[in-house]
C-alpha positions in Angstrom: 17.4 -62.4 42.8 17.0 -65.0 45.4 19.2 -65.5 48.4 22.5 -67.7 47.4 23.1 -70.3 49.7 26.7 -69.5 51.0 29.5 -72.0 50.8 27.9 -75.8 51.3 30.1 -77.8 53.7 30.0 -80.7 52.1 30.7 -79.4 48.4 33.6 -77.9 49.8 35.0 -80.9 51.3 34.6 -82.4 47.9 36.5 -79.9 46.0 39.6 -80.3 48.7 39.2 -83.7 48.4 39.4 -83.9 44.5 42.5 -81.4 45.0 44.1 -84.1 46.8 43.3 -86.7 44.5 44.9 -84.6 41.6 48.2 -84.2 43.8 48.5 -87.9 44.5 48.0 -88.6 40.5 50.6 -85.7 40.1 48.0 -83.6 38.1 47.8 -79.8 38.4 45.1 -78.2 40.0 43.7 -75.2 38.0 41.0 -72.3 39.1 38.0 -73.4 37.1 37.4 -77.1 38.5 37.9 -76.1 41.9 35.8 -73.1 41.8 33.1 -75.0 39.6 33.2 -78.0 42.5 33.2 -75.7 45.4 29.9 -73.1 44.4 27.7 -75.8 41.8 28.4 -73.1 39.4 28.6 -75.4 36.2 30.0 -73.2 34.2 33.0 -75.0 31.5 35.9 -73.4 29.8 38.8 -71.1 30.8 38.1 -68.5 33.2 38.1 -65.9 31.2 34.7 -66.9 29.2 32.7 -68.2 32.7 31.4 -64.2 32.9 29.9 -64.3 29.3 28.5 -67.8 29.4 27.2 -67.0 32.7 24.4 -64.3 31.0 21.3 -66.6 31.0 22.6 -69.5 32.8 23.1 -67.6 36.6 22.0 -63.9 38.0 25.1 -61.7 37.8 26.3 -58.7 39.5 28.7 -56.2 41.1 27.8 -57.5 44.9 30.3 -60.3 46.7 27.9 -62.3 48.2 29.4 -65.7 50.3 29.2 -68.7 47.8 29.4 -66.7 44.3 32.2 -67.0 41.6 34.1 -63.5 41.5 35.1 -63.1 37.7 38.4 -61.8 36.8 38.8 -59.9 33.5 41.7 -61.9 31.1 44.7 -59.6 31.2 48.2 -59.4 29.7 49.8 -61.0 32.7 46.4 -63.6 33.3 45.2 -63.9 29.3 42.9 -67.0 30.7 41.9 -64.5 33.6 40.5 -66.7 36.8 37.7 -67.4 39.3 37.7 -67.4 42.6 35.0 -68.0 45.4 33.9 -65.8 47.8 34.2 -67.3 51.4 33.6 -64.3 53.8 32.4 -61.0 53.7 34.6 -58.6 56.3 33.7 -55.5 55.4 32.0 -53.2 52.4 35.4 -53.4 50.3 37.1 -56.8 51.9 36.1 -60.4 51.3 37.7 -63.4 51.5 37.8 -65.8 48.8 39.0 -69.5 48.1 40.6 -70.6 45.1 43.0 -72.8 43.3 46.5 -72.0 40.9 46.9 -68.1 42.4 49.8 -69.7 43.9 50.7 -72.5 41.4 49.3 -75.9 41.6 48.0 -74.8 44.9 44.8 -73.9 47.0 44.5 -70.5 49.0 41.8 -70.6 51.5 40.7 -67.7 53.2 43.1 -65.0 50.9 41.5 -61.3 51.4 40.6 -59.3 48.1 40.3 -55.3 49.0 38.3 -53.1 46.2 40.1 -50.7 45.3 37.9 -49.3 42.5 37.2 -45.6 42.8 33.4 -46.3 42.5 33.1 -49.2 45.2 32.1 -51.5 42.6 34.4 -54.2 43.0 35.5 -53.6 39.6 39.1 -53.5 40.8 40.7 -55.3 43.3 44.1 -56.6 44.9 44.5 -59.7 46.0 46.4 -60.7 49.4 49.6 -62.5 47.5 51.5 -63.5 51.1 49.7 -62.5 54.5 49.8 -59.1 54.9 50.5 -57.9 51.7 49.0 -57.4 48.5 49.6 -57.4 45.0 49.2 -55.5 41.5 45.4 -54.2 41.0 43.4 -56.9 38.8 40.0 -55.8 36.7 36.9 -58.0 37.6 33.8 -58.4 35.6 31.9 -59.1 38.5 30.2 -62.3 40.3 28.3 -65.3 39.3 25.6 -66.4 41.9 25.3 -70.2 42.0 21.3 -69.6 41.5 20.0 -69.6 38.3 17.9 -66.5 36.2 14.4 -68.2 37.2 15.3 -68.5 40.8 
């Protein structure tokens, strides 16, 4: 696979400022536009299919790399699962990520997601809820790069 770009400035600055249209037209803002606007990922439909339908449209894998879509698995409590985008890499099992609806109707920037899987594979992970503290474990399918197969 190629090297991903990392987060684009400017795309970025789109996304937040499409999140701000939505709020002045008092429209929610959900996890899958803002995470398609913010990586190029043009992936549609709920969360929860973006892993599948990204087979032979991007390279996926089990490495966080700045710029790609981490995939969360649908679960009882999440049955339309979510995507997030990974903003930072701190450390072999910490990243940051930024995404839209974890809170609802609203964006977290910067929110740290530990691995907790017992294989380092980030194929489980707990999300930072409120600084300093972290959630249930959620299953991940693993991340989209915002490259495509013949890159």
């Amino acid at each position: 696979m190629s090297e991903t770009p990392g987060l684009d400035p400017e795309r970025m600055s789109m996304a937040l400022a499409e999140v701000q249209s939505k709020h002045a037209r008092g429209q929610r803002v959900w996890c899958v536009p803002f995470a398609r606007d913010a990586s190029g990922i043009e992936i549609r439909g709920n969360a929860e299919t973006w892993w599948g339908k990204a087979r032979d449209l991007y390279h996926r894998g089990d490495d966080p790399v700045v710029g790609s879509v981490m995939a969360f698995a649908s679960t009882r409590g999440m049955p339309m699962g979510h995507v997030a985008v990974v903003s930072d890499i701190v450390s072999d099992r910490h990243i940051r990520i930024d995404h839209a609806n974890w809170h609802r109707n609203r964006v977290s920037l910067k929110m740290s997601v530990m691995d907790v899987s017992k294989g380092n594979d980030w194929s489980r992970v707990r999300v930072e809820t409120h600084p300093g503290s972290f959630g249930k474990v959620y299953p991940i399918n693993g991340f989209i790069y915002p490259v495509g197969p013949d890159a």
